[in-house]
N, C-alpha and C positions, 0 to 999 in steps of 0.2 A: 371596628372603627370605620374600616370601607366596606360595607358591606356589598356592594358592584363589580367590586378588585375582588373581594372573596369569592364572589361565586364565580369568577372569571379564571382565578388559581385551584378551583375545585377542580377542575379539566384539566389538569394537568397528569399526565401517566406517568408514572415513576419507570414504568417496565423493568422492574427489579432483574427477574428471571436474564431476560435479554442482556442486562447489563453485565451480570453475573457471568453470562456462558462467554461474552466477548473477552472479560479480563480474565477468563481460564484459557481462551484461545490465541490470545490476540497480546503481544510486548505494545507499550509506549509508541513504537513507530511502526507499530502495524504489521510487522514480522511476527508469524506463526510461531508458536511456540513448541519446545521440545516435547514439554508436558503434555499439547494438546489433542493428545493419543499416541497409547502403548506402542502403536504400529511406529509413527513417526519417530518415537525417539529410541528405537532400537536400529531403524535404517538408519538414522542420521549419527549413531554410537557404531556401527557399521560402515560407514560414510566417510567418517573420520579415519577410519585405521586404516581404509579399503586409499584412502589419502595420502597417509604416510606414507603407506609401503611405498604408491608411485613416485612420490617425491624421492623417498630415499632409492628407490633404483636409480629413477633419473639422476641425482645427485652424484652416484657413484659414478655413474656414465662420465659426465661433461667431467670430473674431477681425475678422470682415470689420466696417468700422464701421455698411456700409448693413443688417446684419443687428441690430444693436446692440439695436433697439427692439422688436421681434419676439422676445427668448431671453428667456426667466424667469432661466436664468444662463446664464454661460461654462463649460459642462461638458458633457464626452462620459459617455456611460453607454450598460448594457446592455441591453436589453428583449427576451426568446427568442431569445436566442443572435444579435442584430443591434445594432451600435454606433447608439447612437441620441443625437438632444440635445432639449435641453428648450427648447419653445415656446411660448410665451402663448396659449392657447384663442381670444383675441382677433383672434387675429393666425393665424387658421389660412389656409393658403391663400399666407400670404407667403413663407415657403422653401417652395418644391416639393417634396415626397414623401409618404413611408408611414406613416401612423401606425399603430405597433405597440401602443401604452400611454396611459394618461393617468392623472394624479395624483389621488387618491381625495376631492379638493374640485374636479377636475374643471377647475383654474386653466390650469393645466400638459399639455400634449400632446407624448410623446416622439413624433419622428419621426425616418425613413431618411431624409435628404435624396435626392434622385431623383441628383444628381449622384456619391453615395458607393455605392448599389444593386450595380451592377457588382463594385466594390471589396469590399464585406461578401459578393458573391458566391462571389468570387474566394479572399476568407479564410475565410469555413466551408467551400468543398469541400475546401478544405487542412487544416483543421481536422478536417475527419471522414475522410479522406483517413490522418493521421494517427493518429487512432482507431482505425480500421482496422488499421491496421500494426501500433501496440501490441497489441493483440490479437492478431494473430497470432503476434506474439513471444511474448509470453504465455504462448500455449496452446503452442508448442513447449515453451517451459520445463517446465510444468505436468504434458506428457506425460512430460518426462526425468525430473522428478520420479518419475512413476507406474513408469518403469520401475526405477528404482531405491528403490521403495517399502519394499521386504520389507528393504532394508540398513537402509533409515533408522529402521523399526521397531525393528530390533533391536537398532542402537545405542542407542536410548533409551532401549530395554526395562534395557540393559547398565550406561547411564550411571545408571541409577533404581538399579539393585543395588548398585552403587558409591557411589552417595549414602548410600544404605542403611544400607552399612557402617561408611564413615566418618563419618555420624553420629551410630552405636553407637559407634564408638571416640572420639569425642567425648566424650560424656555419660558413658562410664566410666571418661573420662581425667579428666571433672571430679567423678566422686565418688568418684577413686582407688580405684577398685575393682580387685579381680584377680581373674583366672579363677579359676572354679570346679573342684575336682579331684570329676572324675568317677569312681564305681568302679560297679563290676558288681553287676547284681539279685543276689540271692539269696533263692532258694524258701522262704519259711515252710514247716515242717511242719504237716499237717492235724491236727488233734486228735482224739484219740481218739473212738467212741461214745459217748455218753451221759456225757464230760466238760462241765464247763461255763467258757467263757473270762472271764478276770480283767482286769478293768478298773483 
């Protein structure tokens, strides 16, 4: 019935493939998925456990009573990418470890407990281990993308034409307008020498 619109939505690329590898790779909000290689979701099933355990050491720590007097609170937090807890400045030296941070009045000292060290070891090389991998997914993607770049232009370029139209035929559906009937130029004649033209 339009055959102008037809041949204008022939240009359009489905790019099946592409669409395909992005919903094996890629959740709803863009977060990589587990699935999106063996590698990834055996570090990230690694990742998890290599999690727990530091939680549950940590856990025991701040929960132990002989620790009680020594913590400013009961709470795990993070300081450079290490689970750390908070210690009374006072009391330095009484859990064993690293201090990574301390509180800006200088009360508070986070530290690695030396018994958890191993454990946050354990969970950032999984942690970037993981990083890794995303990235590399990634940039496969990124290249299928590049190779099917030139379609994807040109469906946009096609989907932009089609917007185009239909929202001229919008706007002149809303001012009940109707096509204009076209006819053919026709040549004025030159006027004579030394006539003069009438306004």
């Amino acid at each position: 019935q339009f055959p102008m619109l037809a041949a204008v939505a022939d240009r359009l690329e489905e790019c099946g493939a592409l669409q395909n590898e992005i919903g094996r790779v890629l959740d709803e909000t863009g977060e990589v998925l587990d699935t999106a290689s063996p590698k990834l979701a055996n570090v990230r099933r690694e990742l998890r456990v290599a999690f727990d355990r530091l939680q549950g050491k940590l856990y025991s720590i701040i929960h132990n009573p002989n620790h009680a007097l020594y913590l400013q609170e009961r709470l795990i937090t993070q300081r450079h990418g290490r689970y750390v807890i908070p210690l009374k400045a006072e009391f330095k030296g009484k859990i064993p470890g690293i201090i990574h941070d301390q509180s800006s009045s200088g009360a508070t000292l986070f530290i690695e407990p030396l018994a958890t060290v191993e454990l946050n070891n354990a969970w950032r090389e999984l942690e970037l281990e993981e990083e890794a991998e995303v990235r590399r997914i990634l940039r496969e993607l990124c290249d299928f993308v590049g190779r099917e770049s030139k379609y994807i232009v040109r469906t946009v370029e096609t989907l932009a034409l089609l917007d185009l139209a239909f929202s001229k035929a919008k706007y002149a559906d809303a001012l009940d307008a109707s096509a204009p009937e076209l006819v053919g130029f026709r040549q004025a004649p030159y006027p004579h020498p030394g006539s003069t033209i009438q306004f």
